[in-house]
N, C-alpha and C positions, 0 to 999 in steps of 0.2 A: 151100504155106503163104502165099505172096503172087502177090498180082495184078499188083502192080509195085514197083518202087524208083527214086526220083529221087533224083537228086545237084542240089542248086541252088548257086547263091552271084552275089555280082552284082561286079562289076570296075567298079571308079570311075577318074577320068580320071587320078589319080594312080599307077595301076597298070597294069602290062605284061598285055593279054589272053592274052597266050600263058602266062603264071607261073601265072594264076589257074587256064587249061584243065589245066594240069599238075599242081595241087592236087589240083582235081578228079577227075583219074587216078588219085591214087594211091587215091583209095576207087574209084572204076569204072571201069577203064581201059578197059573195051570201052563202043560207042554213038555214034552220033550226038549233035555236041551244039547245041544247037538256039540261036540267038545272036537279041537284042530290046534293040533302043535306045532307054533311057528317058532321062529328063531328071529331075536331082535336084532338091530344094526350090530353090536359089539359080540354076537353069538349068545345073546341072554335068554334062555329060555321063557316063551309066551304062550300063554293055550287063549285062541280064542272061542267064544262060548255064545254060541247063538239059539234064541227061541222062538218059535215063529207059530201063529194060530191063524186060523182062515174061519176061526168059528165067531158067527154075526156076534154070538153070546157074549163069548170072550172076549173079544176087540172092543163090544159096545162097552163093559165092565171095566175094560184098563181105561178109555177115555173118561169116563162116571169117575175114575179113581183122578186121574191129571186133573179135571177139570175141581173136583172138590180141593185137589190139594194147591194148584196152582191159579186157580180161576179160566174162568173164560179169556177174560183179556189177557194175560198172561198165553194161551195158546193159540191166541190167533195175532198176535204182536210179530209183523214181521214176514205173517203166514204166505206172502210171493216170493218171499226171499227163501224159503224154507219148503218147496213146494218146487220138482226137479222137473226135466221136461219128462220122463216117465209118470209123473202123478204120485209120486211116491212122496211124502211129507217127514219129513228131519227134524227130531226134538233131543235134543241132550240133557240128559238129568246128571248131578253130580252125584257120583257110584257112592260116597264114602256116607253122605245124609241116608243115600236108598238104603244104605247096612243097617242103618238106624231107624229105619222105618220113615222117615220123610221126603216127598218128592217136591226139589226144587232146582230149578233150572242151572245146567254146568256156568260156570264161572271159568273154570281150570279144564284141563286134557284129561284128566283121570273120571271119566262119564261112561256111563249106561248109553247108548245110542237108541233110541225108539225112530222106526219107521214103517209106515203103512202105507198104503197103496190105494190111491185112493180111485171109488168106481165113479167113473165121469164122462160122458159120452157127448160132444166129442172131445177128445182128450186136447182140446186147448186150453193155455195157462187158467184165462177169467172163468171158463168155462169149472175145471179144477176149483178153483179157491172158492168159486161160489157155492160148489156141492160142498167142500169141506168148512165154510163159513158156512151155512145154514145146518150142517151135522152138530158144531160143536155148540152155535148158538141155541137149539134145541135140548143140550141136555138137561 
C-alpha cells in the first residue's frame, strides 16, 4: 500500500539530539536515522534528522501504532488536504508528547513530520485517497 514512510523532525540548539531521536522512536522505532547540519535564520545551529523504511512490515506497524493512538477518524480528517499531487500523505505529531511516549496530532511548529508514499495506480488525487481510505479503514 506504500512505497515508503518517513519520520522527520529537526533538533535546534536548545535541544537534547538524543530526546528528539527518542521522539522520533516512539512512531518508528526501527531504521537508520540519517543526521544533516543546517544553520537557522539568525546563524542558530539545526541538525535535521530523518527516518525512512520501505518495509510493508514496518510502515504497516507505525500506522497500527497512529491508528490506536489517534484513531481512524483522527487520520483520515482532512486526508485531500493532506495527500500532495505526488501521493505522498502529511501528518504532524507534536515532538514534545512523542518524548513522552504519546502520539497526538501537532497543535504548534515543534512536530515530528510523518510522511508516506502512498502506492496508487493511477496516481490521481480520488484515486489516492481511496487506496489510502480503505488502508487505514482496514486496520
Amino acid at each position: 500500500m506504500f512505497h515508503w514512510l518517513e519520520v522527520r523532525a529537526f533538533c535546534h540548539a536548545t535541544e537534547d539530539e538524543e530526546k528528539v531521536v527518542a521522539a522520533m522512536r516512539t512512531v518508528l522505532p526501527e531504521g537508520e536515522i540519517r543526521r544533516e547540519k543546517l544553520g537557522g535564520h539568525f546563524g542558530n545551529p539545526i541538525v535535521s534528522l530523518v527516518a525512512r523504511t520501505e518495509r510493508a512490515a514496518d510502515i504497516r506497524a507505525v500506522w497500527c501504532r497512529l491508528a490506536q493512538a489517534l484513531g481512524r477518524d483522527e487520520i483520515l480528517r482532512g486526508v485531500a488536504a493532506r495527500l500532495d499531487e505526488d501521493a505522498v500523505f502529511h501528518m504532524r505529531l507534536d515532538k514534545q508528547r512523542a518524548f513522552g511516549g504519546e502520539l497526538t496530532p501537532a497543535a504548534e511548529g515543534d512536530v515530528i513530520d510523518v510522511r508516506a508514499k502512498v502506492a496508487a495506480y493511477p496516481k490521481k488525487p480520488e484515486v489516492v485517497g481511496r487506496v489510502f481510505r480503505e488502508f487505514v479503514e482496514a486496520l
